[in-house]
LOVOVEX-20776 format. One line per 2 residues: number of its first residue (from 1); their letters; for each residue x, y, z of N, C-alpha, C. Coordinates in steps of 0.2 Angstrom, whole numbers. Each point is the difference from the previous one (the first is absolute). Layout:
<sites>
NUM = A = X/Y/Z/X/Y/Z/X/Y/Z ~ ... .
</sites>
This chain:
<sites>
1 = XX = -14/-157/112/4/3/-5/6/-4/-2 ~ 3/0/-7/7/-4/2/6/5/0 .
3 = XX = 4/-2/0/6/1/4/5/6/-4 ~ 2/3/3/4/5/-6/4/-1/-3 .
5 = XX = 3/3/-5/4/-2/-8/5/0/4 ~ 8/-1/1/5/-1/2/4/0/-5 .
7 = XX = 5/5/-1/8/1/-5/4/-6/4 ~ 3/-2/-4/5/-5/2/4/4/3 .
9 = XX = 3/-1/9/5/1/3/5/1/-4 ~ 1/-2/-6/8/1/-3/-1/6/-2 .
11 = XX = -6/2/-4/-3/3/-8/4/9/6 ~ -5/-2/7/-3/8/2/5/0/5 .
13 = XX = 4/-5/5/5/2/3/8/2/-4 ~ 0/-6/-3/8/3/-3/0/5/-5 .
15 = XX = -5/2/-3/0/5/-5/3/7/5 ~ -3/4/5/0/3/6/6/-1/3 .
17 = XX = 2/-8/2/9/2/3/3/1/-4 ~ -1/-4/-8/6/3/-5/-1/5/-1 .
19 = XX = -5/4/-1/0/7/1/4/6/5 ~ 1/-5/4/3/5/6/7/-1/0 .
21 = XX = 1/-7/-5/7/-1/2/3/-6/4 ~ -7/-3/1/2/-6/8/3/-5/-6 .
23 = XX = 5/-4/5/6/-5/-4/-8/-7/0 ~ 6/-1/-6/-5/-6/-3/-1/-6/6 .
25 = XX = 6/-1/5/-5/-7/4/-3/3/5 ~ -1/7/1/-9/2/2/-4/-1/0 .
27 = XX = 1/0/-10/-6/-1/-3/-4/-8/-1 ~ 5/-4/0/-1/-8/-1/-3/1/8 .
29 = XX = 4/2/4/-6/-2/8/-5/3/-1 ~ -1/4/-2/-8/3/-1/-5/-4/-3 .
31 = XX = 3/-5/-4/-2/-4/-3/-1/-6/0 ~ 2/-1/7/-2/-6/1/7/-7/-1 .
33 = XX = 4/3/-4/8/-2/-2/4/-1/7 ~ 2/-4/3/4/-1/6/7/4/-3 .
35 = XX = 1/4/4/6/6/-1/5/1/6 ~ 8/-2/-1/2/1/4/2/5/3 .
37 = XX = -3/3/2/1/7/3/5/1/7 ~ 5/1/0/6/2/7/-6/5/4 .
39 = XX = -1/-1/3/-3/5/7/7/6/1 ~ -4/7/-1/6/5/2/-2/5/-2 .
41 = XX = 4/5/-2/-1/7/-2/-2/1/-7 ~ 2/-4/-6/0/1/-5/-8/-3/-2 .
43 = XX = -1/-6/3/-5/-3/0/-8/3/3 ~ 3/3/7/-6/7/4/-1/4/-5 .
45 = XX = 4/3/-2/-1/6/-7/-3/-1/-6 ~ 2/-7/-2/-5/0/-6/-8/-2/0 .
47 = XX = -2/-6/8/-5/0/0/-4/8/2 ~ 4/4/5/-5/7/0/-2/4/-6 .
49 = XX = 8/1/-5/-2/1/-10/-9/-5/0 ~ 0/-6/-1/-4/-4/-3/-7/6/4 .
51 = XX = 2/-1/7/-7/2/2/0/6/-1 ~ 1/7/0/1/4/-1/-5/2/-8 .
53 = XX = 4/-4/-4/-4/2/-8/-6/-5/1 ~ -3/-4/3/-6/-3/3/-3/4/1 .
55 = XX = 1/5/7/-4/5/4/-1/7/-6 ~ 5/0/-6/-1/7/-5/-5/-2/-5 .
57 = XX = -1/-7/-1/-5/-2/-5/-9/1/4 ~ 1/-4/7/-7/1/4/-1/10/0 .
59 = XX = 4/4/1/0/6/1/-4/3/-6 ~ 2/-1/-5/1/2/-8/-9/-2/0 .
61 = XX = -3/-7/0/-5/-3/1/-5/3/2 ~ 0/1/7/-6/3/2/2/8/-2 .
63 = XX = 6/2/-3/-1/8/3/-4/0/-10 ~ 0/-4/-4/-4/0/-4/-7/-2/-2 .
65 = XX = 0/-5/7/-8/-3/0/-3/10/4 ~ 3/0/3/-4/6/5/0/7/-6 .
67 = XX = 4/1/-3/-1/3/-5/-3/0/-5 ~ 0/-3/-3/-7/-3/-5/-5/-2/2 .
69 = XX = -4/1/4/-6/-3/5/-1/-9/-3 ~ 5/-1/1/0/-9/-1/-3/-4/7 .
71 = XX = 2/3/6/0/-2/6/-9/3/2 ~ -6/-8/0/-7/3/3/3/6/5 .
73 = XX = -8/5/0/-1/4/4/3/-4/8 ~ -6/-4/2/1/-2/8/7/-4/2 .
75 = XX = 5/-2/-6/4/-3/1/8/6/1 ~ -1/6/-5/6/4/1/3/1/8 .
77 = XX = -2/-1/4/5/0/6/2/-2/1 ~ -1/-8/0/4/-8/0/8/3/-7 .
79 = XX = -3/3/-4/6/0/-7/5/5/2 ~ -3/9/5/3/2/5/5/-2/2 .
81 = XX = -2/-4/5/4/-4/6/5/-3/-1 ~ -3/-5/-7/5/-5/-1/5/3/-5 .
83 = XX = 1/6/-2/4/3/-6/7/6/7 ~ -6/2/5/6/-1/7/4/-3/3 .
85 = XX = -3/-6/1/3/-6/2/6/-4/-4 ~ 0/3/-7/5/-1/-5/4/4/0 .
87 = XX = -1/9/2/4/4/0/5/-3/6 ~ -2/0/6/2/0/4/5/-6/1 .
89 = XX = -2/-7/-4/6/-4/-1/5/1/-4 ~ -2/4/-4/5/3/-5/5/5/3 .
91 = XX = -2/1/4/4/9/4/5/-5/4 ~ -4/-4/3/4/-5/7/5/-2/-5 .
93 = XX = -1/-4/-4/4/-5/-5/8/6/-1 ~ -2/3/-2/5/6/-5/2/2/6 .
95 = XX = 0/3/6/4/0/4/4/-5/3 ~ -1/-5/3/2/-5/-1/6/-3/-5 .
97 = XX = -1/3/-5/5/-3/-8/5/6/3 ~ -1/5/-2/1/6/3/6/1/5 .
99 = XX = -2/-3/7/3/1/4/8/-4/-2 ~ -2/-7/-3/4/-7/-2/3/4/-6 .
101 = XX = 1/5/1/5/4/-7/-2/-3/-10 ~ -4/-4/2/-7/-1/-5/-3/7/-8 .
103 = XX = -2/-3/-3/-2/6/-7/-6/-5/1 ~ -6/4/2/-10/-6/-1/1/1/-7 .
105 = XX = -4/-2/-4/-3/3/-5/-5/3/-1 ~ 2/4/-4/-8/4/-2/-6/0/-5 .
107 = XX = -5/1/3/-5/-4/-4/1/2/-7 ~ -2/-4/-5/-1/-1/-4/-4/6/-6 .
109 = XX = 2/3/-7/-4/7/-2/-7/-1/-2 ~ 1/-7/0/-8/-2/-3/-2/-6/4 .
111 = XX = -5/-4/1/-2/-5/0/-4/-5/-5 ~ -1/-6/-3/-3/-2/-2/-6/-5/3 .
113 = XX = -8/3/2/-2/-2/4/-6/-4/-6 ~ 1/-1/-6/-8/1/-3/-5/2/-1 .
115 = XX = -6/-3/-5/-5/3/2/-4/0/7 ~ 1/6/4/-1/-2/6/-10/6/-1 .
117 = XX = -4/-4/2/-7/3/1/-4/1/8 ~ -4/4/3/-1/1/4/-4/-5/2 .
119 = XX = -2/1/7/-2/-5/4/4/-8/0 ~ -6/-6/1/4/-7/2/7/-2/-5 .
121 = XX = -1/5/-3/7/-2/-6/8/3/3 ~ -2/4/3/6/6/4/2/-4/4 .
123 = XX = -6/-2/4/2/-3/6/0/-8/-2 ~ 2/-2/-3/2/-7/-1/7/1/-4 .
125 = XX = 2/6/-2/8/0/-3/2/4/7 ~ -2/4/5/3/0/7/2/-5/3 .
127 = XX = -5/-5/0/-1/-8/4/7/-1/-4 ~ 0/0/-7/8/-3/-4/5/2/4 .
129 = XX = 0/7/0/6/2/2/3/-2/7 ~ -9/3/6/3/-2/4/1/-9/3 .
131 = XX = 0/-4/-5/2/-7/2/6/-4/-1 ~ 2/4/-7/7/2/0/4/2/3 .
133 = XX = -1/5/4/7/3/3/-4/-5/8 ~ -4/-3/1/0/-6/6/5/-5/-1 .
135 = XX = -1/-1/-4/3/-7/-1/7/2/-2 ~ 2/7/-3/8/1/0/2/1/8 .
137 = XX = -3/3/3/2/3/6/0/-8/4 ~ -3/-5/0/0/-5/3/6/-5/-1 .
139 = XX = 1/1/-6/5/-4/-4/7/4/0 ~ 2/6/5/5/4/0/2/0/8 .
141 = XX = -5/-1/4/1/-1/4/5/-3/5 ~ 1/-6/-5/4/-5/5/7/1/-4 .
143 = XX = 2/5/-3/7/2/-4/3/4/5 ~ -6/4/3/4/9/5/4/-2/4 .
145 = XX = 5/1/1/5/0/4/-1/4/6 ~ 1/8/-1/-2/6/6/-7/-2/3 .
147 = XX = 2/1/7/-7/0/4/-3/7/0 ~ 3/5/-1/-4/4/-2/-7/0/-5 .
149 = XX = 5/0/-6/-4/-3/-7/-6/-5/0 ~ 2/-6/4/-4/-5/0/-7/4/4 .
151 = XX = 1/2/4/-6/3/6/-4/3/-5 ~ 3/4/-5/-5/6/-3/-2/-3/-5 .
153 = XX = 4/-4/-4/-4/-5/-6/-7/-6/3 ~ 3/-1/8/-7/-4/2/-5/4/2 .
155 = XX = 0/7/2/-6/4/-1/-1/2/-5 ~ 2/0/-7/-4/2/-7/-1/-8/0 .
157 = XX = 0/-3/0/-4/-9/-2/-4/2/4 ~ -3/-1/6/-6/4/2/-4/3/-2 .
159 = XX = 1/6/-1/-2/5/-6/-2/-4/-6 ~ 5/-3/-3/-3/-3/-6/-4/-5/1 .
161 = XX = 0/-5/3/-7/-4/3/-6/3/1 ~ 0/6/2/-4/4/1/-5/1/-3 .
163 = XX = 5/4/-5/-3/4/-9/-4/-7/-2 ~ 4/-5/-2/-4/-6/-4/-7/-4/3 .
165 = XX = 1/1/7/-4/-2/4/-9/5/-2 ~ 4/5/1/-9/6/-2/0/0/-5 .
167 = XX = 7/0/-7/-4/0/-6/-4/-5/-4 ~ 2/-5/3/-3/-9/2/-9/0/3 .
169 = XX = 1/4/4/-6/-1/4/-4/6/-4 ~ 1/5/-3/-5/6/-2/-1/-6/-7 .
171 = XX = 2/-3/-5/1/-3/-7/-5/-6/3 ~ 1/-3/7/-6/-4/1/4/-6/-1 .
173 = XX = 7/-1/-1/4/-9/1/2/0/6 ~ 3/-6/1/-1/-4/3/6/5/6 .
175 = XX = 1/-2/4/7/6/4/4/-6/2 ~ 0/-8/0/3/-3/3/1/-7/-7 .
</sites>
């Protein structure tokens, strides 16, 4: 099989932090843009923002694949799980922000996700999304300040290897 369609990291990450509000050399790091970013509290807060509207677009996705039966029969547990696994980074995150006297943002009233159709079509715009918020989450990593923050953001990258690894392996490419 070949490989799946990929949204430019600019197209599908900065649209999401400008939506949420994340300052523009965020978005250039997200990008790939070498961004001087000061290590500290202003900088912890915007990456959890970034991530935070990341984790409301994954949520939004499957709570729509599961809802229109877009998600095969035998796969809807995996879309389950992984729309928990979103919650729950999301809940972490927002505390987190929270505690840091922080406003998260809030998901978004709509999403624009396309023509999204059931089966290998669903699950190859999951594969999008969840490879995008991998490769944000990896690329944000080395900005966290708080070792709090850092610990929880290295268990959603987990997670998120995860998601891409089985929606990689069920579509039949490659996992490596």
């Amino acid at each position: 099989m070949s490989e799946a369609p990929r949204c430019s990291r600019r197209s599908f990450v900065a649209r999401l932090a400008l939506a949420a509000g994340v300052a523009s050399p965020l978005v250039a790091l997200l990008d790939g843009e070498p961004a001087a970013l000061a290590r500290g509290e202003e900088t912890d807060l915007a990456v959890l923002y970034a991530a935070i509207a990341l984790e409301h677009q994954a949520i939004a996705l499957y709570d729509l694949g599961l809802r229109r039966g877009l998600v095969p029969a035998g796969l809807r547990d995996y879309a389950i799980e992984f729309r928990g696994d979103h919650e729950g980074h999301r809940d972490t995150q927002i505390a987190i922000a929270e505690e840091r006297g922080g406003r998260p943002p809030a998901p978004l009233s709509a999403y624009e996700f396309g023509a999204l159709a059931a089966g290998d079509r669903f699950l190859r715009h999951a594969l999008e999304v969840e490879g995008a918020a991998q490769r944000a989450y990896a690329t944000l990593l080395s900005r966290i300040r708080s070792s709090e923050y850092l610990l929880s953001a290295a268990f959603v990258l987990i997670d998120e290897v995860r998601h891409v690894t089985v929606w990689r392996r069920v579509l039949g490419l490659k996992v490596y």
